[in-house]
Each structure stands twice: as C-alpha cells, then as structure tokens.
VOGU-3710 file (C-alpha; in Angstrom, 3 decimals, decimal comma):
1> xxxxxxxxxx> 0,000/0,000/0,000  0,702/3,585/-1,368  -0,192/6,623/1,051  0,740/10,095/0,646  0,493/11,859/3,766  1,881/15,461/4,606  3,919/15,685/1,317  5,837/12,492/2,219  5,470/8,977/0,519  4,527/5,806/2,922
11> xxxxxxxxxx> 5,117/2,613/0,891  4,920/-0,730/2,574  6,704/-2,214/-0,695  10,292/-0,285/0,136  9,949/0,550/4,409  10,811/-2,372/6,408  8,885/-4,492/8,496  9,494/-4,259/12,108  6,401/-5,739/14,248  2,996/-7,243/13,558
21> xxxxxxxxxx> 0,091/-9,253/15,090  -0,696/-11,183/11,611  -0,296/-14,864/12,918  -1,788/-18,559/11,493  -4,468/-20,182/13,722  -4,703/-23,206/11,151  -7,525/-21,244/9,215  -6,588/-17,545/8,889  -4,139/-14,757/9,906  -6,242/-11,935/11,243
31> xxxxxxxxxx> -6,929/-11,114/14,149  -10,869/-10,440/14,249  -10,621/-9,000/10,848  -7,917/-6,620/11,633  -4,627/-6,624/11,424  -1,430/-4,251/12,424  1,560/-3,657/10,726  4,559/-1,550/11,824  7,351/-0,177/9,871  10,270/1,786/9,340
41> xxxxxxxxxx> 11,024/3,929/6,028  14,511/3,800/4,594  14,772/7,763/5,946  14,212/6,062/9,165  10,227/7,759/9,451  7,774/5,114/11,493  3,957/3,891/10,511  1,663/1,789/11,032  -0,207/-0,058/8,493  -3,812/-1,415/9,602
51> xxxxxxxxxx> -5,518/-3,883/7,353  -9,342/-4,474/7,615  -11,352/-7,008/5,845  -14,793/-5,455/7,539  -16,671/-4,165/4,819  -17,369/-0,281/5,181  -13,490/-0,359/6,482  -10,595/0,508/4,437  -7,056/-0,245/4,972  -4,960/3,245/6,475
61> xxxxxxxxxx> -1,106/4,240/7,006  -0,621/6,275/10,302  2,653/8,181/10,371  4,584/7,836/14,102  6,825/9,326/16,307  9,701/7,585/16,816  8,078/7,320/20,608  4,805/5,796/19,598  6,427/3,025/17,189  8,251/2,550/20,610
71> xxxxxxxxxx> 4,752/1,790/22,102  3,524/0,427/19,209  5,865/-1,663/19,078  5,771/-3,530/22,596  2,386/-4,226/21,841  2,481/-6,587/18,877  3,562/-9,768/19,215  5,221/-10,641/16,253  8,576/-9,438/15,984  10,078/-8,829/12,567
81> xxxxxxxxxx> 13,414/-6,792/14,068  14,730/-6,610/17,113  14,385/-3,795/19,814  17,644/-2,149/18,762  17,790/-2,496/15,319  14,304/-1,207/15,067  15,456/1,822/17,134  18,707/2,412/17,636  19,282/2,218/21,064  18,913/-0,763/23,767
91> xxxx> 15,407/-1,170/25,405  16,159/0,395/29,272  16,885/-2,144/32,165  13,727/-2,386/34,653
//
C-alpha cells in the first residue's frame, strides 16, 4: 500500500517491516478481521499499516513518532526486528 500523507510517501513495498500481530491459527491470519503492521522507512520515518477485511473499512497508514512506534511496538507480538535495530538504542533495564 501507497499513502501520501503530509507531502511524504509511505510505501509498505520499500519501508521495512518491524512488528505485527498477523499470525496462522490453522484457518486464517487476522486477528478479528484486523490486522497491524509496523514499519520503518529507509529515511528512518515510522507507521503503522492497519488492514481491515470489515466491509465499510478501508485499509490506512498512520505516520509515528519515533516514541509511539516505541509503544507500538511492545504491543504486537510478532517481531520482525529486534528492539535495537528497530530503534537504535537498547530497550532500558527495569
């Protein structure tokens, strides 16, 4: 997906993946219908991807702050990259 937002180009085809919840439960791989994707642009810009199959839904690009792919981030289960290479910088000891 293609998405021009604030003069800048969002492309899922050229960013790279970082996090999802897209999973197989044996019959399908979204979750109620819905499904999150989260990457990270070659110019190092953050968005989400969100993929509905509801009809009256269509599929969006959010742009992020590098702090809410952080959050983002922790919240999908599906880890394409790690913490660091996502972001640059080791998650902080608890």
């Amino acid at each position: 997906m293609k998405e021009i937002i604030d003069r800048k180009l969002y492309d899922t085809s050229t960013a790279n993946l970082i996090a999802s919840d897209d999973y197989w439960d044996g019959r399908n791989t979204t979750r109620q219908g819905r499904n999150s994707y989260l990457y990270k642009t070659v110019k190092g810009n953050f968005f989400v991807h969100r993929i509905t199959h509801w009809q009256g839904e269509l599929d969006s690009i959010t742009p992020l702050s590098k702090d809410e792919a952080m959050e983002i981030y922790e919240s999908l289960p599906e880890k394409a990259m790690e913490y660091k290479e996502a972001f640059g910088v080791d998650p902080e000891i608890a």
